[in-house]
N, C-alpha and C positions, 0 to 999 in steps of 0.2 A: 630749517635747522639741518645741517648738515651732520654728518657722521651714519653711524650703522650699529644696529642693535641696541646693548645699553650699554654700550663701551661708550666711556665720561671725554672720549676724545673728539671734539667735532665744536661748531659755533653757528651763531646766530647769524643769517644774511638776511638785510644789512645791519653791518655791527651794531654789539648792544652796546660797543666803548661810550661810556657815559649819556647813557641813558637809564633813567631813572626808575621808569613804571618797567624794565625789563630786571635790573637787577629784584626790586620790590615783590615780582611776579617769582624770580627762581628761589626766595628766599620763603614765600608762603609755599610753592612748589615743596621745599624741602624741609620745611616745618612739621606744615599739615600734612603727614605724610606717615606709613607706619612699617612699608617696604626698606629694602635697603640694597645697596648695592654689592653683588660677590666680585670678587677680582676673578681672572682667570687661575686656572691652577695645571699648573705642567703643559703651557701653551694652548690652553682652550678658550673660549671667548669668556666675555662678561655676560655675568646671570645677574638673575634680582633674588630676594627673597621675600615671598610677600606676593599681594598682586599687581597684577601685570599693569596694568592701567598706574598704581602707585608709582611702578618701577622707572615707568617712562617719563614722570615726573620727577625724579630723582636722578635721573638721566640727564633733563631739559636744565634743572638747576646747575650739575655740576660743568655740564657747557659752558655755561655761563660764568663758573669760577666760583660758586657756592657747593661750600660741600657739608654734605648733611651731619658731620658727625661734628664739624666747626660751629654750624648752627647752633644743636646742640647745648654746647658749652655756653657760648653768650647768649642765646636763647633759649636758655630750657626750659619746656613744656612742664606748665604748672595745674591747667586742668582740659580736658576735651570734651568732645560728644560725637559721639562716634557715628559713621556714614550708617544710613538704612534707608531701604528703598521708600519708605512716607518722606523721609527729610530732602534725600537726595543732595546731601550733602554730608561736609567734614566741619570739624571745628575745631580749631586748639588755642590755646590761652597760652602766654609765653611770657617769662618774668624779662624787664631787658635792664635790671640794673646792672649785667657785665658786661653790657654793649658799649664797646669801644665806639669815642666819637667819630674815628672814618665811617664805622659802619651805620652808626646810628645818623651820620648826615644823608648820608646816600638812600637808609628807607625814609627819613624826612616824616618823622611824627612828632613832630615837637618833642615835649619833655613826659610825655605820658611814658610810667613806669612800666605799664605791661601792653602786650600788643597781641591783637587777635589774627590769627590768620585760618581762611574758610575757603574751599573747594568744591565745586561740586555742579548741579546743571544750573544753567543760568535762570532759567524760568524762577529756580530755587530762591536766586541768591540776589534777583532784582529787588526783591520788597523789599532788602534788607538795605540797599543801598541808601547813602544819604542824600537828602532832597536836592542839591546842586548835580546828581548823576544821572537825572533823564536824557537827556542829550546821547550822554557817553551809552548807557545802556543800549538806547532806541538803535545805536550806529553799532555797537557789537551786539544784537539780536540778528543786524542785517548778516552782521561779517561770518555767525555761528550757523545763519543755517545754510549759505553757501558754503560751508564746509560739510556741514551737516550730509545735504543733498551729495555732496561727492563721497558721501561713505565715512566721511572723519569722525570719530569720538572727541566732540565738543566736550571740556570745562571750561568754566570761571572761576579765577583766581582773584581774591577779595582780600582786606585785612585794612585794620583802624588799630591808634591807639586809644589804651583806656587808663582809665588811674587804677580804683582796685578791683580785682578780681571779684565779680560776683558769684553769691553763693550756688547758683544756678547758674553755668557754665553758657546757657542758650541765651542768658541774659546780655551776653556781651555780644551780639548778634545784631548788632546795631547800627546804622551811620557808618556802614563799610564805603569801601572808596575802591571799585572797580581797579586792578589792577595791568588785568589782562584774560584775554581768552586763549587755549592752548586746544590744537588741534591734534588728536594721534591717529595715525594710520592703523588700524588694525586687521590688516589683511586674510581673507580666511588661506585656510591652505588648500592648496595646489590641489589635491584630491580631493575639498569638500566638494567642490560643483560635480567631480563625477560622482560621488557618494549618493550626492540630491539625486540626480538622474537617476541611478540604481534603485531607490528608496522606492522614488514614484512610479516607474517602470514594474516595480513588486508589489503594489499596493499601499505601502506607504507614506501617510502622510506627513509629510515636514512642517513641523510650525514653530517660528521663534518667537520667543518670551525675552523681551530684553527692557534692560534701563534706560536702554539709552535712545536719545532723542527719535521721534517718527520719523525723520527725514534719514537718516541715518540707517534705521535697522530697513526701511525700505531700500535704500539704495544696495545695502549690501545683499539683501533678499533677491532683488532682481535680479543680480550679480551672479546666484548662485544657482538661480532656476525657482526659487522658492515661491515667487509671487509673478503672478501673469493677470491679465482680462476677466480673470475668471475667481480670480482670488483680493482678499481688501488688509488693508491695514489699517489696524486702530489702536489708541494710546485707551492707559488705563483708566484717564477721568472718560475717555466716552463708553468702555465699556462698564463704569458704572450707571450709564444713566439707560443702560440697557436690559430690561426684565428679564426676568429666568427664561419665562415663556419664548420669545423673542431668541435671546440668543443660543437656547437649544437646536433654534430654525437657523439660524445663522453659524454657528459654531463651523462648520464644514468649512465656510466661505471665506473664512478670514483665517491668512497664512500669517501672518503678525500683530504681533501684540507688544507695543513700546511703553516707556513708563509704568510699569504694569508695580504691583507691592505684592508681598508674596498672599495675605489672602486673595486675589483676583488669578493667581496659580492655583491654588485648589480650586476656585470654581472652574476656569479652561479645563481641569484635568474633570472633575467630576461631570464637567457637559457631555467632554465624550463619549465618558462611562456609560451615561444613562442613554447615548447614542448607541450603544452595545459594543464602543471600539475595546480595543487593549490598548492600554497606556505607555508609554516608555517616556517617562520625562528623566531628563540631561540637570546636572545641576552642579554648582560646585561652592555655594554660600553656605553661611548658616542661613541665612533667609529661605533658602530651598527647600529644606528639610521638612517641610513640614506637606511639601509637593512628590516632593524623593518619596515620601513613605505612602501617601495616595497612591500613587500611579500604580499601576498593574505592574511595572517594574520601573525600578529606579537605577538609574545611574549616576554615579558619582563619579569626578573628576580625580585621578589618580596623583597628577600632578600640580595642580591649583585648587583642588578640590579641600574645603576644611575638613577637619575630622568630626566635625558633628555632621555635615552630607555625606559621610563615608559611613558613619554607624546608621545615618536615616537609609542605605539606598542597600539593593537587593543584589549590585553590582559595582565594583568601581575598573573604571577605565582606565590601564595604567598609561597611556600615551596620549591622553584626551584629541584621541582625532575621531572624529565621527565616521569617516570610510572604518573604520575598525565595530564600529557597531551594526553600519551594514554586512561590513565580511562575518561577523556571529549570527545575525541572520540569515548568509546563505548556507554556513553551514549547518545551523537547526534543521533549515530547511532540508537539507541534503541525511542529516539525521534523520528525522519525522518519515521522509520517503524512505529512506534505508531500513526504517522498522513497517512499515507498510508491507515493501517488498520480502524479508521476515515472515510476515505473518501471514500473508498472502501465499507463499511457496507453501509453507510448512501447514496451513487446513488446505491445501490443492492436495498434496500429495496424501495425507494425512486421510483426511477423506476418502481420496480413491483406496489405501490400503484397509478402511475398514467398510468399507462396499464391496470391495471385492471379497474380505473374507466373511461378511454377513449375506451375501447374496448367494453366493455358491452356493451353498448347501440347497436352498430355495429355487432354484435352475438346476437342481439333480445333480450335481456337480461335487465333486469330495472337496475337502478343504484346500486349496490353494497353495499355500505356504504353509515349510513348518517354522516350527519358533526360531531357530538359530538363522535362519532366513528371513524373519520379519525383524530382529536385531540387528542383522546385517543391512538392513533398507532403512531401519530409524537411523542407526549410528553414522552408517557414512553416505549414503544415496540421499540421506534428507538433511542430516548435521551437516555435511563439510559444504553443500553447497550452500548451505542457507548461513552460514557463516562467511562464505566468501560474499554474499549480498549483499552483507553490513559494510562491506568496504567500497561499494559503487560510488563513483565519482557524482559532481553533482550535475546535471542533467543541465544543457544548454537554457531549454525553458523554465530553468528550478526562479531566478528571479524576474519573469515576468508572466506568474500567474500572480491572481490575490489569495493575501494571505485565507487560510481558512477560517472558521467559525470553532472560538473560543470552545463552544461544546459540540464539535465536530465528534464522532466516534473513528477508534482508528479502523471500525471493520464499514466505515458510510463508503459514499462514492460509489457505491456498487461493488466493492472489494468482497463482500459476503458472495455475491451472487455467481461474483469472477469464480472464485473459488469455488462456488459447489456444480458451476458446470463445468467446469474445464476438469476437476475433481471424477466427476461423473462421466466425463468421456474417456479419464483412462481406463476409470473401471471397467468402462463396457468393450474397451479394446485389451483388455487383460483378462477379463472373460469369454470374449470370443477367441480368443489365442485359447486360452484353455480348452473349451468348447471344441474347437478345432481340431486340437493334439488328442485329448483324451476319446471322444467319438472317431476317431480315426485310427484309433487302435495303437497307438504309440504308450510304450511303456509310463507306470506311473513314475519314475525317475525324470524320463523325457519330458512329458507334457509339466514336471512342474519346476522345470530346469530351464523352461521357455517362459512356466508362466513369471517365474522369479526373475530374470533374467529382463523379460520386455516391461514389468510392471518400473526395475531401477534404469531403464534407458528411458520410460516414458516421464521419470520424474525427473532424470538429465534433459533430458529433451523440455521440460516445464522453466528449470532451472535460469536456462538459456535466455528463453524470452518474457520469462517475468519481470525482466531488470524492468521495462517502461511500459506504464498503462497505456501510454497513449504513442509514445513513438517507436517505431518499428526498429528491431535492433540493428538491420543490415544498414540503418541509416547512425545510430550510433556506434557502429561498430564493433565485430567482436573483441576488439583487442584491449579496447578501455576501459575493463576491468579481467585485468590478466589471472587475479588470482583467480578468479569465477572461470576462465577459458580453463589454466592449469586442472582444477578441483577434479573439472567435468572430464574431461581428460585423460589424468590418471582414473578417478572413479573410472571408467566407461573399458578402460583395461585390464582396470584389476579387474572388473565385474567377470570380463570373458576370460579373466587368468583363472577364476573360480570355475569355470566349465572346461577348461580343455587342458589346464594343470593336474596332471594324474594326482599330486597328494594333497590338494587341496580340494578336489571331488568327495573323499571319505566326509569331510569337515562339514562340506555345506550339502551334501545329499545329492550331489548333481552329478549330471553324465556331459560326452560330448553331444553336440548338437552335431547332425547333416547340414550339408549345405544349406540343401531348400531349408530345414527349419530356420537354419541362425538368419536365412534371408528375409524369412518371412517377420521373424522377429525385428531384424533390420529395417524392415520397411514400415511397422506398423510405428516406431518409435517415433520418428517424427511428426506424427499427425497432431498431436497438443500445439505443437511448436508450428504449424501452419496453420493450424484451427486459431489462434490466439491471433498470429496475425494479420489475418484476417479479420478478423475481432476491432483489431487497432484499425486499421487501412480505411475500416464500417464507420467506426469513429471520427476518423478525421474528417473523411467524405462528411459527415453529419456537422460537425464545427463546422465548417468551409461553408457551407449553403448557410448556417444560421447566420457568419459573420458577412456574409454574402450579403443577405435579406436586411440584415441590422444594417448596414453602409448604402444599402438602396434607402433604405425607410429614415435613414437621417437625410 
């Protein structure tokens, strides 16, 4: 079928000019069908309204030269039964007393009043045929799943005349007569294969739940990265014959799941559950809904999505592309550590100021700071830069670690421990700065002019390389988070604008420093900031031999 998109402009090769089981096929096409076709408006392409799968049979018909709103009128739909994933199929009932005889010779049902027309998978729609269609069946079973295998979304298109409408709509479900099979391309986009990659690369696993035929959701699975040697695909009747027991063990190993009905959705999601994953199930039916509100979170389809998966789901996706649900997770991700690093800065420094002002007295030492000085170290020495932290970029390795443990703590990982030594080493270099100045006979002015002074360079200096637990900043760079370079910066100016600015000495109690002190102060600042990376450097050295030992022992 030739043409692009669902613009109605395009035709059948080789023509359908008077062939019969082709016009018969575009006219159940546009019967059984509940989509519609939008024109373009102000030079834009043609849309559908409705779903996508509908639309392109609404598409296939008007090719053909049937157009659904003509049907319509001489066909109008008098009762249905509406597609669900148990039936896997459509059905409608259509009155055809204002079927003109051109048209009513060309579908060629005799003189029967009403006619059925039925859509849907053919495995569906075999029983229902009538006993002269084994043949025809056997030969489009072969032709559906060599489409199938190259990725096509396989229907069959059916429809019989009847006399009168039964009271039960299913009842006319009978002695259908194979019309045709219709094959649609539905190609993922362009970014899902890198999305897959991203996903698994982070920890996450990708699994599809689909309608549609095994041969089918495998091929496009492989297409996408989803399914490999290591991964199985199976339709819904085999994982019903599969125990709880059983497939909690299996549940990991199977990336696809075809023919599936939505309760065999709750159970996939609840397997995982009870495997301790997080859920995110995709959805965009009503049939999902009831999968959307299980999962640890739901997503709902923004654009195809009904509005009962949009009130079931905990998110809706307004562009339905899955790269967009990976790029929310690397930004979480990039959040989670941005609060990490937060709260990690702020008990380092936070600790060493009240260590330092709890210890002193207990080392013979007079109080340290006074108040308008330990104000001056919460508000801008510990606030401005632990505010420029919350804006770090997201870290090269942000998606290819796995994700954490649902009841992780944000102080685990060792972040308590980071903290109370690296905490614990300003203190004791803000105390020996004290210790220093004040047994050395340096006025009380001076010695706490140094000790205020080295304690807010040593939480600059903390500030710097807390951005990365584990990787070294000269290897991220200090420029990658500018406003954190600025913060430290201006802080680390003003700070010495407060010691050697005559009318701001009155304000904060401070004097000039001498050379040698401000040098000594200078040199002691950095030590957090080479001790930590060191820290890191310990670290990596320790991964590297474990990953070392793991790739020998495989």
């Amino acid at each position: 079928m030739s043409g692009d998109g669902y613009s109605p402009d395009g035709s059948l090769e080789p023509s359908a000019e008077g062939n019969g089981l082709a016009f018969r096929a575009a006219h159940v096409a546009a019967a059984c069908n509940d989509a519609t076709l939008v024109p373009p408006d102000g030079g834009g392409e043609w849309a559908i309204a409705g779903d996508p799968t509908e639309g392109a049979l609404v598409t296939f018909a008007a090719k053909l030269g049937v157009r659904q709103k003509e049907v319509a009128v001489y066909c109008p739909r008098v009762a249905e039964v509406s597609f669900d994933s148990e039936r896997r199929r459509m059905t409608t009932v259509h009155s055809r007393e204002d079927l003109g005889s051109a048209v009513g010779a060309r579908l060629d049902m005799g003189d029967a009043p009403n006619w059925v027309a039925v859509k849907g998978a053919i495995e569906s729609i075999a029983p229902l045929l009538a006993g002269d269609q084994a043949s025809v069946i056997d030969e489009a079973r072969g032709v559906a799943e060599r489409y199938a295998e190259d990725g096509y979304r396989v229907l069959a298109l059916a429809d019989a005349g009847i006399g009168s409408v039964p009271d039960e709509p299913e009842e006319a479900e009978q002695g259908l007569r194979l019309v045709g099979i219709v094959a649609m391309a539905d190609p993922p986009r362009e970014t899902a294969a890198v999305a897959i990659a991203e996903s698994r690369s982070a920890g996450i696993t990708p699994v599809m739940i689909t309608g549609d035929h095994k041969l089918t959701a495998t091929s496009i699975a492989r297409r996408l990265g989803m399914l490999d040697e290591t991964r199985e695909a199976i339709t819904g009747a085999e994982l019903a014959e599969i125990s709880d027991e059983d497939f909690a063990e299996r549940v990991k190993g199977i990336g696809v799941y075809a023919r599936t009905n939505p309760e065999q959705k709750l159970r996939i999601v609840d397997a995982w559950q009870q495997g301790g994953a997080v859920v995110a199930m995709t959805g965009d039916g009503v049939n999902d809904a009831p999968a959307l509100r299980e999962a640890d979170i739901g997503v709902a389809m923004g654009i195809t999505g009904t509005d009962v998966s949009k009130e079931a789901s905990d998110m809706i996706l307004e562009d339905d592309d899955f790269s967009t649900i990976v790029a929310a997770v690397a930004e979480g991700r990039r959040i989670y550590a941005n609060i990490r690093r937060f709260v990690r800065y702020l008990l380092t420094t936070n600790s060493a100021e009240i260590m330092v002002m709890v210890a002193a007295p207990f080392l013979g030492l007079p109080l340290p700071l006074l108040a308008i000085q330990i104000l001056w170290i919460n508000l801008v020495t510990d606030g401005a830069p632990a505010l420029a932290l919350g804006v770090e970029p997201a870290h090269p390795r942000a998606m290819t670690q796995p994700p954490r443990p649902s009841n992780a703590s944000i102080l685990g990982d060792g972040l308590w421990k980071q903290a109370l030594w690296v905490g614990s080493l300003m203190a004791v270099l803000t105390l020996g700065v004290q210790a220093w100045s004040y047994h050395g006979g340096a006025s009380e002015e001076t010695w706490r002019t140094m000790v205020f002074t080295v304690l807010a360079l040593l939480q600059l200096s903390n500030a710097l390389v807390v951005r990365s637990e584990r990787e070294s900043v000269f290897k991220l760079g200090f420029g990658t988070n500018r406003p954190l370079l600025i913060v430290v910066i201006v802080t680390a100016l003003v700070q010495l604008a407060l010691i050697y600015v005559p009318m701001l000495q009155p304000i904060f109690e401070t004097t000039a420093l001498s050379a040698t002190e401000l040098a000594i102060v200078l040199l002691v600042a950095p030590v957090p900031f080479i001790a930590v990376e060191l820290d890191k450097w310990r670290i990596r050295r320790r991964d590297a031999r474990s990953d070392a030992a793991a790739t020998a022992a495989a």
